[in-house]
N, C-alpha and C positions, 0 to 999 in steps of 0.2 A: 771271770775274765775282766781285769780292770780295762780304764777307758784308755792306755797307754795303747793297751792292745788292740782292742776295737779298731782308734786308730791306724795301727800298722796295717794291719785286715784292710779296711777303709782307701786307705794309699794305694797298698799292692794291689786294689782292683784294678787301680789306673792304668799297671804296669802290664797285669794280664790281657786288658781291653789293648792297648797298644800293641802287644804281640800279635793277638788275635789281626788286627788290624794289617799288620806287617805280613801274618802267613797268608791270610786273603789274597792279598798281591804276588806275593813268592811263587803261589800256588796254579797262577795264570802263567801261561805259555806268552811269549813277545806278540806283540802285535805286528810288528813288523814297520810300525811308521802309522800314521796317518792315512786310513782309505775311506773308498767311498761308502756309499749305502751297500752295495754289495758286496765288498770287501768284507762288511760287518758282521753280515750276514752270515758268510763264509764262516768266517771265524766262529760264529757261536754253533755253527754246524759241527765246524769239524773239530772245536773243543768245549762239548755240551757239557760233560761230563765234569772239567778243572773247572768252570764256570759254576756249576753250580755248587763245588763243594767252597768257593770264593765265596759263593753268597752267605752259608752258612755260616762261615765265620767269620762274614759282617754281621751275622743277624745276634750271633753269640757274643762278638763284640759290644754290640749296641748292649743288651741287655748286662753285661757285666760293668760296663761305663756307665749304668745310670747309679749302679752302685756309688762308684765314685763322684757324681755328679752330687749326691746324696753326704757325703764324706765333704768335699766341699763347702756345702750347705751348712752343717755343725759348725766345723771349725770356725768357719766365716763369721757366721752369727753368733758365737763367742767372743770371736775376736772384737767385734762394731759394737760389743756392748748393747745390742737390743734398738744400734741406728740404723741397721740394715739397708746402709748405702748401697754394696756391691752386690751382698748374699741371693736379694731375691733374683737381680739380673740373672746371676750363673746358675742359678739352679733353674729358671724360668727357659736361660739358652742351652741348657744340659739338656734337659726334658725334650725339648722342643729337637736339638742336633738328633738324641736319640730315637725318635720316635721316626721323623724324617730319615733318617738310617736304615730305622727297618722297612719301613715305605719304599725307601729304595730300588731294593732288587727286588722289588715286584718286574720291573721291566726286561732286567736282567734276565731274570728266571724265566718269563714269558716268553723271551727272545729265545732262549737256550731249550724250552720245552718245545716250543713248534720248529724248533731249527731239526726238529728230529722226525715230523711228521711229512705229510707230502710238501712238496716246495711250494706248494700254491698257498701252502696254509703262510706262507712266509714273502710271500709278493705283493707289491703298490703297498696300498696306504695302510696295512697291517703293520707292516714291517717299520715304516718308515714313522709310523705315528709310536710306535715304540722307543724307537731308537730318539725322538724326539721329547718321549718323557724321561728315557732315561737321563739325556743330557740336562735338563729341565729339575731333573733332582737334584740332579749332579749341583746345578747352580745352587741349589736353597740349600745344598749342606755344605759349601764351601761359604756361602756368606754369614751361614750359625756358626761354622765353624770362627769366624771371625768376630760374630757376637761373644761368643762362650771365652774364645781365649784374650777377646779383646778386654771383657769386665774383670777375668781372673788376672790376667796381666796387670790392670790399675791396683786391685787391692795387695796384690803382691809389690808393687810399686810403691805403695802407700804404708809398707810393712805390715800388714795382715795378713800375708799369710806367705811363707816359706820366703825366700830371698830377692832383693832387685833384681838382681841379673836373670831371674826365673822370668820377672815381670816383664823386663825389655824384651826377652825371648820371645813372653805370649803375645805382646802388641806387635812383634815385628809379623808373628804368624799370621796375625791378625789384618796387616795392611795387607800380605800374600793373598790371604782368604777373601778379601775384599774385592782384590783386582781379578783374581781368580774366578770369581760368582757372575762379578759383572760381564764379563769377557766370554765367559760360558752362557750365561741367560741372553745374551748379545749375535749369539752368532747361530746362523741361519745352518750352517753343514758345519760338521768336524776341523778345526783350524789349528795348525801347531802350536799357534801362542795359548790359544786359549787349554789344550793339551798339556802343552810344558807347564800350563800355570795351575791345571789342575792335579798336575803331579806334583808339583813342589806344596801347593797345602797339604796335600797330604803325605808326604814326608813329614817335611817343617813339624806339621800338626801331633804325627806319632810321635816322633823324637820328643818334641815340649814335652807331650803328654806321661811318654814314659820316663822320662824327666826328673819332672814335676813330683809322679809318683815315688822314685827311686831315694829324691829330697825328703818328701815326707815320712817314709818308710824310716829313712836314717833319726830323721830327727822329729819325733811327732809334735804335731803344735800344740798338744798341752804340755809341752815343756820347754817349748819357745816361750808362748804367752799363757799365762795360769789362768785356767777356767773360774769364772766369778760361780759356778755352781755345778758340782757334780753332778753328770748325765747318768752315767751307769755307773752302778755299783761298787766297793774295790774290795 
């Protein structure tokens, strides 16, 4: 398998972790708006089940993104010639998004598992210190998200790696994910700005992402910019 291919492999990770990420979401029932602590409650009772299989395929997500976080990582430090301006950011905020990913639905999950046992196991400050981590990750991965596509956006800006227009895409996600993290690590209950703004990273974020990947896929960067030293084999 030459490094043409690797590549494509490499790319199309990106595209599969972005799907994954899209059926996560598909896969949840409406919330219906904006409620309170009990409202929340409610919901993870009466859809324990769409909830956890969401998590799952965050948790497959993360783990197939770190691939591409890794694919990244190549290209890049090809491309920088061994200056490794952007490389070590993006893979440092790859790492770090993914990991905090899986960390995630821990709270999720916890919520959704005693949502099924007696209701006491689900009242005062069990409940509510849950629902406050979850919001609480929510922030740290809407602000990586902002690290990660903010560094791949300059080096794509800088022609390193796939297209400009790629790069204005990933800093635009990136000032989303920014306002987004703060607004959410900011607020005390559930608030529609801070809501709408964590659904638009996470749009914004898959779209770039499977993108990005779909860019690479067509045209791999060893045949944008010619590698100064064969990695694998041909």
């Amino acid at each position: 398998m030459n490094e043409r291919m690797w590549e494509r492999i490499g790319a199309g990770s990106g595209l599969l972790s972005a799907a994954l990420l899209a059926a996560a979401v598909l896969v949840l029932p409406s919330t219906g708006g904006v409620g309170s602590t009990a409202a929340i409650i409610r919901y993870f009772a009466d859809y324990s089940v769409q909830v956890r299989v969401s998590l799952l395929l965050v948790l497959l997500a993360m783990v197939v993104f770190l691939w591409f976080v890794g694919h990244l990582r190549h290209v890049l430090q090809r491309a920088e010639g061994g200056a490794e301006a952007f490389s070590p950011v993006v893979l440092g905020a790859g790492v770090a998004l993914s990991a905090v990913g899986l960390l995630s639905v821990v709270p999720g999950g916890a919520l959704a598992y005693l949502a099924q046992g007696p209701q006491s196991m689900m009242a005062g400050d069990v409940a509510r210190s849950l629902i406050g981590a979850r919001m609480f990750s929510g922030a740290a991965l809407e602000l990586l998200i902002a690290l990660f596509t903010g560094a791949a956006g300059l080096a794509m800006v800088r022609r390193e790696l796939a297209g400009r227009w790629l790069g204005w895409f990933g800093l635009a996600v990136a000032v989303i994910g920014l306002i987004a993290g703060v607004a959410t690590a900011m607020t005390i209950t559930v608030s529609t700005f801070a809501a709408v703004m964590s659904l638009l990273t996470f749009a914004t974020f898959v779209l770039w992402l499977a993108t990005a990947s779909v860019v690479m896929v067509v045209r791999p960067e060893v045949e944008r910019t010619p590698a100064e030293r064969s990695v694998f084999a041909h």
